[in-house]
N, C-alpha and C positions, 0 to 999 in steps of 0.2 A: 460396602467394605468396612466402614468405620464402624460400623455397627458390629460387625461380628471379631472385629479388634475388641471392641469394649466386651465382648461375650468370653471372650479367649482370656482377657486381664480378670475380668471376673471370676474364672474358673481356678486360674493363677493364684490368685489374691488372697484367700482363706487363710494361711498361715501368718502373709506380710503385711496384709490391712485390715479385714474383718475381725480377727482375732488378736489384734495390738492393741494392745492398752493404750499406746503409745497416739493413736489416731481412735477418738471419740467414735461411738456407734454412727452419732448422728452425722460424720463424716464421711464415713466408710464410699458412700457413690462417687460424693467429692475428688476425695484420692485416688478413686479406681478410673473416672473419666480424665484427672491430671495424667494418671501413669499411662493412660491408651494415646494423650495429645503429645508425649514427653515424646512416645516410640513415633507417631507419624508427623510432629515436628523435626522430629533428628532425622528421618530418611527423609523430608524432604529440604531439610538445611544440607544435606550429603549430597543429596543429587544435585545444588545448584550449587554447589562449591565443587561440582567437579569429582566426583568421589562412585564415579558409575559405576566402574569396576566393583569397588568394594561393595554396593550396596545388590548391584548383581549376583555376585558373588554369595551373597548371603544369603540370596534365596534361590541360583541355582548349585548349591551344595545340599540342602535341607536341614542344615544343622546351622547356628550360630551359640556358640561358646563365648563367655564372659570375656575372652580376650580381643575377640573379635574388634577393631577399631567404633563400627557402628553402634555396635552394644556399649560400648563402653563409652559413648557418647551420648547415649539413650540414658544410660545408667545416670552419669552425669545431670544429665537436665531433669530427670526426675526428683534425682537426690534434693538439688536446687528449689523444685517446686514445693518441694515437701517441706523444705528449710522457710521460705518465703511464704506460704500461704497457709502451712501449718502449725507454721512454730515449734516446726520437730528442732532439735538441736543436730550437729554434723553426724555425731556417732548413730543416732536412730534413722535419721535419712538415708545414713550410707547401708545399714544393714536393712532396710527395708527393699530401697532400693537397687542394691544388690541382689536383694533373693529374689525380688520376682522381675523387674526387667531382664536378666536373660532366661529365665523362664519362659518370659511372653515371648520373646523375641527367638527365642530357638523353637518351640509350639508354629509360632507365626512361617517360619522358613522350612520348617518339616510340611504343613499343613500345603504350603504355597507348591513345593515341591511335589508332593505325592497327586499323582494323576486321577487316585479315586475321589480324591476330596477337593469338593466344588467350593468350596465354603470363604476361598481366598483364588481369585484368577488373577496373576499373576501380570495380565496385560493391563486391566483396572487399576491393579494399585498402582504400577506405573505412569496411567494415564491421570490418578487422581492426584499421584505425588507429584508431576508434572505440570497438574494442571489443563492439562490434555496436550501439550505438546509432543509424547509419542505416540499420539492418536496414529495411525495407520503403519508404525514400527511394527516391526513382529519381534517383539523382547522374548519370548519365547523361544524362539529362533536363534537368538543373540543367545541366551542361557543355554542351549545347548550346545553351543560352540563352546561356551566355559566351561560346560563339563568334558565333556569330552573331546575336541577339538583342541583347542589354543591352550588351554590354560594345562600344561605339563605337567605342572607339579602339585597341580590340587591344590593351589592355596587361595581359588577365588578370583584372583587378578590374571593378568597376562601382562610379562613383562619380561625383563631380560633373563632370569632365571630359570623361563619357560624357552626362551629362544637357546639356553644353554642345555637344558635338559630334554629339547627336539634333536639335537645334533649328539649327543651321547651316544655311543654306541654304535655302530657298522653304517652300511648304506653310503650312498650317493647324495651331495650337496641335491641334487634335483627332485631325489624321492623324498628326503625330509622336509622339502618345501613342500610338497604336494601332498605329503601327512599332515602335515599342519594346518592344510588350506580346507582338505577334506574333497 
């Protein structure tokens, strides 16, 4: 899986590292293996601080946008890396690493998402990001309850916003529990 993270950042990267002055030729692998550890350090700093939802979320929607809590935390630590082992200053870090962390990362949750493309399984990167702790989970399973099941209001998470936008609208206390539960 890490391997075709790095394939995905590489295909990304043309504009915000290969072609930057700003990061030497002879760098260029450097920065593109920093920015593929920066994204599967931040989802597995997320998953152990608790952040299931959101990082679920990310990849059973198929899109991740730069506002995204995770991305913007990916963004972050790459910025960082580029500051600290490149010698970029804040303004070239932030625009590098702006343009292509949510790049990689919305590619990365499209690709995770779509059933024809094998190339990122969905239950591996969980298992890798974990460590194999949801080794025999079916996060698969779990992702589709977020889409379509519990999570209401499409924004990835489930939480009280979704328990208020189950009960909108007609029906019976009894049915809306039992739409929700599926």
């Amino acid at each position: 899986m890490l391997e075709n993270l790095f394939d995905l950042v590489k295909q990304q990267a043309d504009e915000s590292i290969i072609k930057n002055p700003a990061i030497p030729d002879q760098q260029n692998e450097a920065a593109i293996q920093e920015a593929g550890h920066s994204v599967m350090d931040t989802l597995k700093k997320a998953l152990s601080e608790g952040q299931l939802n959101q990082v679920m979320g990310l990849f059973s929607n198929g899109q991740a946008d730069a506002n995204h809590p995770v991305v913007q935390q990916a963004t972050g630590n790459f910025m960082e890396r580029l500051q600290n082992q490149f010698g970029l200053n804040s303004s070239q870090a932030s625009g590098i690493a702006g343009q292509l962390i949510p790049n990689v990362m919305n590619m990365f949750a499209q690709k995770t998402a779509n059933p024809d493309d094998n190339s990122f399984d969905v239950q591996q990167i969980f298992n890798q990001l974990s460590n194999g702790q949801t080794s025999g989970m079916n996060i698969e399973g779990m992702m589709n309850k977020l889409k379509g099941g519990l999570d209401k209001d499409g924004d990835g998470d489930i939480d009280l916003n979704d328990l208020k936008s189950a009960f909108a609208g007609g029906g019976s206390l009894h049915d809306k529990f039992k739409g929700m539960l599926g």
